[in-house]
C-alpha positions as CSV (number, residue, x, y, z in Angstrom):
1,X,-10.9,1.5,5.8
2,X,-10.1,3.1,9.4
3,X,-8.8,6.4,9.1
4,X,-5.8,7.1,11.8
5,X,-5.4,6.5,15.7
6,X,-7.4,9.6,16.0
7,X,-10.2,10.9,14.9
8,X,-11.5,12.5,11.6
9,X,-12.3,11.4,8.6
10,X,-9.2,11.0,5.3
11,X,-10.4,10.0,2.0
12,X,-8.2,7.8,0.3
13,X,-8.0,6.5,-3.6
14,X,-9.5,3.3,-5.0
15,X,-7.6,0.5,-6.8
16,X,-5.5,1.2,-9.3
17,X,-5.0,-2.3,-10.7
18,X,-8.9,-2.3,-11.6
19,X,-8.8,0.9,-12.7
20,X,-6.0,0.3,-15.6
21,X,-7.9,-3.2,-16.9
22,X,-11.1,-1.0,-17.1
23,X,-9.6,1.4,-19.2
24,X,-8.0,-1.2,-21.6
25,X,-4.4,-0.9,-19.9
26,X,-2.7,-4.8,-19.8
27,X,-2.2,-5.4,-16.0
28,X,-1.0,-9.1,-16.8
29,X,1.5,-10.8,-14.3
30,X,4.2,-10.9,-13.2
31,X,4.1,-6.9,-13.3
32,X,0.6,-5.8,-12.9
33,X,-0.3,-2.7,-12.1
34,X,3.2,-1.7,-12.5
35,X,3.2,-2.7,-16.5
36,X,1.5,1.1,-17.0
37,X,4.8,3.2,-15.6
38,X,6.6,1.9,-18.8
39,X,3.7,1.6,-21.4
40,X,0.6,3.9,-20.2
41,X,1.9,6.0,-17.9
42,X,-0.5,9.0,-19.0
43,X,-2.8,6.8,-17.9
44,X,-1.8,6.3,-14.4
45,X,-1.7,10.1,-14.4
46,X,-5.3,10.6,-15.5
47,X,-6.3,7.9,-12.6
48,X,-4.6,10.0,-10.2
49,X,-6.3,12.6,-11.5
50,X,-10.0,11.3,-11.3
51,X,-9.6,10.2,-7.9
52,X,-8.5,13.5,-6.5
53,X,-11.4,15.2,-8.4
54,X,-13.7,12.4,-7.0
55,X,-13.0,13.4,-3.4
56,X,-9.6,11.7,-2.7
57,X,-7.2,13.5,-0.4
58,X,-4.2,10.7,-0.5
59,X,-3.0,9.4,-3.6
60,X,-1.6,6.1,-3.6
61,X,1.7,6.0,-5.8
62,X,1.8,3.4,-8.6
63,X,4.2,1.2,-6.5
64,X,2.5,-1.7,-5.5
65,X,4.4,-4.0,-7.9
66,X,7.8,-2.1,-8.1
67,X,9.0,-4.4,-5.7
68,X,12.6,-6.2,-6.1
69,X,10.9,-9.7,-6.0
70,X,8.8,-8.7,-9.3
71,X,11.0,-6.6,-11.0
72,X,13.2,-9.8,-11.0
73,X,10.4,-11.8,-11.8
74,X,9.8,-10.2,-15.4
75,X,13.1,-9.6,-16.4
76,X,13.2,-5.9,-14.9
77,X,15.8,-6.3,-11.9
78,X,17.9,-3.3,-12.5
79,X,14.5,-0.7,-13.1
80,X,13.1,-1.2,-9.3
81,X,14.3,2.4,-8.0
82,X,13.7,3.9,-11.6
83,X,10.0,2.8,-11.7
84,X,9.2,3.5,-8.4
85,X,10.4,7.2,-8.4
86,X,8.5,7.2,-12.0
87,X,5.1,6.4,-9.8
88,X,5.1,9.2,-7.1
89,X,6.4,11.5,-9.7
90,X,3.3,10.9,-11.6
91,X,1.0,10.8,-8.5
92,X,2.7,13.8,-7.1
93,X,2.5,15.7,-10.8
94,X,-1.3,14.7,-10.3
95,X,-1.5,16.4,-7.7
96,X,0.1,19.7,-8.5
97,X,-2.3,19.9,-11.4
98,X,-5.1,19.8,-9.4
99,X,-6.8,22.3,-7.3
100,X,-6.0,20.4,-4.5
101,X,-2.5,20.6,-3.9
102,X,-2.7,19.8,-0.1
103,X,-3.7,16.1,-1.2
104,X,-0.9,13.6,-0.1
105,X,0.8,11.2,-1.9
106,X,1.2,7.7,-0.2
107,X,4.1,5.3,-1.4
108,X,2.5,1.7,-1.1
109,X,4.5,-1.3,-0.4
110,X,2.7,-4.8,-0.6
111,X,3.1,-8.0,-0.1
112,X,6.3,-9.4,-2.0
113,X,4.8,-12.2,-3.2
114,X,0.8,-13.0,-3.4
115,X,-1.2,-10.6,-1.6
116,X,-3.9,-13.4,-0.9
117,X,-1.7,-16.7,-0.4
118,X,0.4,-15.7,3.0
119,X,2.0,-19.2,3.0
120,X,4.3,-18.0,0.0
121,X,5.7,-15.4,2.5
122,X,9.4,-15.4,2.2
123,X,12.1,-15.5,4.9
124,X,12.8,-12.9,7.5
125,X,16.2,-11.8,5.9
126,X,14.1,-11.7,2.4
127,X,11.7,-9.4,3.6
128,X,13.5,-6.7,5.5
129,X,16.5,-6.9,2.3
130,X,13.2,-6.4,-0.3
131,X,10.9,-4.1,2.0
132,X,13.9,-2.0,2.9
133,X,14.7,-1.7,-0.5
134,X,11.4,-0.7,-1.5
135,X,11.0,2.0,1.5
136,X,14.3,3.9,0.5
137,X,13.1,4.1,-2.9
138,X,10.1,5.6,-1.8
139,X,11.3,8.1,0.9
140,X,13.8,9.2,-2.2
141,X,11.0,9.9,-4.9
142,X,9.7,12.2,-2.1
143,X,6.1,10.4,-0.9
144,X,4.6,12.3,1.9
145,X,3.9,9.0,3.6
146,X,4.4,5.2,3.0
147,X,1.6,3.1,3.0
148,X,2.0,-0.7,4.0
149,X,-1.1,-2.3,2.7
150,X,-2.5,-5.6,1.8
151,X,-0.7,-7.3,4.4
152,X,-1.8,-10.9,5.2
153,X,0.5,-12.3,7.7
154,X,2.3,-10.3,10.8
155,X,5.6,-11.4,10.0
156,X,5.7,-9.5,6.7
157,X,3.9,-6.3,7.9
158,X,6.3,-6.2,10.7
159,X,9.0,-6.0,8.7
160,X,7.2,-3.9,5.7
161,X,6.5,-1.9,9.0
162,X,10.3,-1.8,10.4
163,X,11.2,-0.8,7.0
164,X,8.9,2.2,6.1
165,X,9.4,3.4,9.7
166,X,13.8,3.7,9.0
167,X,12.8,6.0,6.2
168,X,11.2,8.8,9.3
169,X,8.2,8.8,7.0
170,X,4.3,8.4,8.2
171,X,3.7,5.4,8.3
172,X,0.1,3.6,7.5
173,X,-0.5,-0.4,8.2
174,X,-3.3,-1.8,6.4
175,X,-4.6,-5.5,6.6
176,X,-6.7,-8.3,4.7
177,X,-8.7,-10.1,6.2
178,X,-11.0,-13.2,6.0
179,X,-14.8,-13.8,6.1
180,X,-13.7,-14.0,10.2
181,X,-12.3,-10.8,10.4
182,X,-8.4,-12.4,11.0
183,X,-5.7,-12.0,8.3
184,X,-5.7,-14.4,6.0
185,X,-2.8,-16.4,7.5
186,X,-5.4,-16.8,10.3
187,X,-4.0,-14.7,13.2
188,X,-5.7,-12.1,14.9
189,X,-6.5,-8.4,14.0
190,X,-5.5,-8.0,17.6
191,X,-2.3,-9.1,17.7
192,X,-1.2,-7.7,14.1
193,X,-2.3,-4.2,15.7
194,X,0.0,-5.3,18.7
195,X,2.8,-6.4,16.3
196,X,3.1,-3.0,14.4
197,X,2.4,-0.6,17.1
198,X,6.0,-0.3,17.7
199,X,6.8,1.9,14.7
200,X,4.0,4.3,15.1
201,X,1.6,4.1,12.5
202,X,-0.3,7.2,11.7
203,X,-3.0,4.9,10.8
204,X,-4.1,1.5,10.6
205,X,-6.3,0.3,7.8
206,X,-8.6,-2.6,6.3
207,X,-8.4,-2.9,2.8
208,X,-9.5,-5.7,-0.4
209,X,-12.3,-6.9,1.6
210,X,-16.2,-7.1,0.5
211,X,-17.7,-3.9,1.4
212,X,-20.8,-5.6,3.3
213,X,-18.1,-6.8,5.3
214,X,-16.2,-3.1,6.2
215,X,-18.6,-2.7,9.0
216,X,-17.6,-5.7,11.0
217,X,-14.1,-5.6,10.2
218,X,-13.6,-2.0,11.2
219,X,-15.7,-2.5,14.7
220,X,-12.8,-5.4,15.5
221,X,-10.0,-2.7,14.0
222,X,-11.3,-0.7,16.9
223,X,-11.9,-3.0,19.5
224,X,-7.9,-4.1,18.6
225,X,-7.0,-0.4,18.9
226,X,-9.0,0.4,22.2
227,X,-7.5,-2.9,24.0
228,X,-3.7,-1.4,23.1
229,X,-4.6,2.3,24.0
């Protein structure tokens, strides 16, 4: 991952997703990742708490499946706001018990459908009702920043984007990308970078790509962010 629009170095989490199926935790669709806020969340804790003793200096809250769109999907359409403010109180109680308590907690909002199959991307009005939802969840639970990450296709990480940027939080973008170094939905890094620039990410990220490809990806990041500077 790239680290902000500046420079200096962050250290961010790893996967939470993996991390729970290593440790026995069921991460079975529809909820995921998110399945561990309502059966394991001393588990999601203890993650937290590795990471930061690892190095880690933003903690990524357990909210990459609380989205409306899944919550619906497995029968969970009225605990959205519940589980979500569940996951950056865990992350954020993670933090307090470490010796690091100027680590930051990041709220992440994904993709509302597949993170890898952008042609499932819902309407316009879909996304900003979902991702808005999502980003006032977040900005209640008290994140220090909201992380949009994952995103495959410009129309849903502009309005992830628009949506994280109304709560007057920091605001990360993060993409995936193919073996080419485009998003997944084939457009450019260039013109994603172009597309969110309007609501002033802190940062802009790669992210779930091999790591003997972070190297080329990040040298187009910055070539993307040097043409727009």
């Amino acid at each position: 991952m790239t680290n902000t629009l500046k420079t200096g170095f962050t250290i961010l989490d790893g996967a939470m997703g993996t991390e729970l199926t290593r440790r026995g935790i069921d991460t079975t669709l529809p909820l995921w990742s998110a399945r561990a806020l309502i059966e394991a969340p001393q588990v999601v804790e203890q993650i937290h708490l590795d990471y930061i003793a690892a190095g880690a200096r933003v903690i990524t809250a357990n909210t990459f499946r609380t989205n409306v769109r899944t919550m619906q999907r497995a029968g969970f359409a009225d605990q959205g706001r519940a589980l979500t403010h569940a996951a950056v109180r865990l992350a954020k109680s993670a933090v307090a018990q470490s010796n690091h308590a100027n680590a930051r907690v990041a709220g992440s909002m994904a993709p509302v459908e597949d993170c890898y199959s952008p042609w499932l991307v819902p309407s316009d009005h879909e996304l900003i009702a979902e991702h808005g939802a999502l980003a006032g969840h977040l900005a209640e639970a008290g994140c220090d920043l909201i992380l949009v990450e994952t995103m495959n296709l410009i129309r849903e990480a502009v309005a992830a984007a628009h949506a994280a940027h109304q709560t007057g939080l920091p605001v990360w973008v993060s993409f995936t990308l193919n073996e080419q170094n485009t998003l997944l939905s084939g457009e450019t890094l260039a013109d994603a970078v172009q597309a969110v620039l309007p609501f002033e990410p802190k940062a802009i990220l790669v992210n779930c790509i091999p790591v003997a490809q972070i190297s080329s990806a990040l040298s187009v990041l910055h070539e993307a962010l040097c043409d727009h500077e």
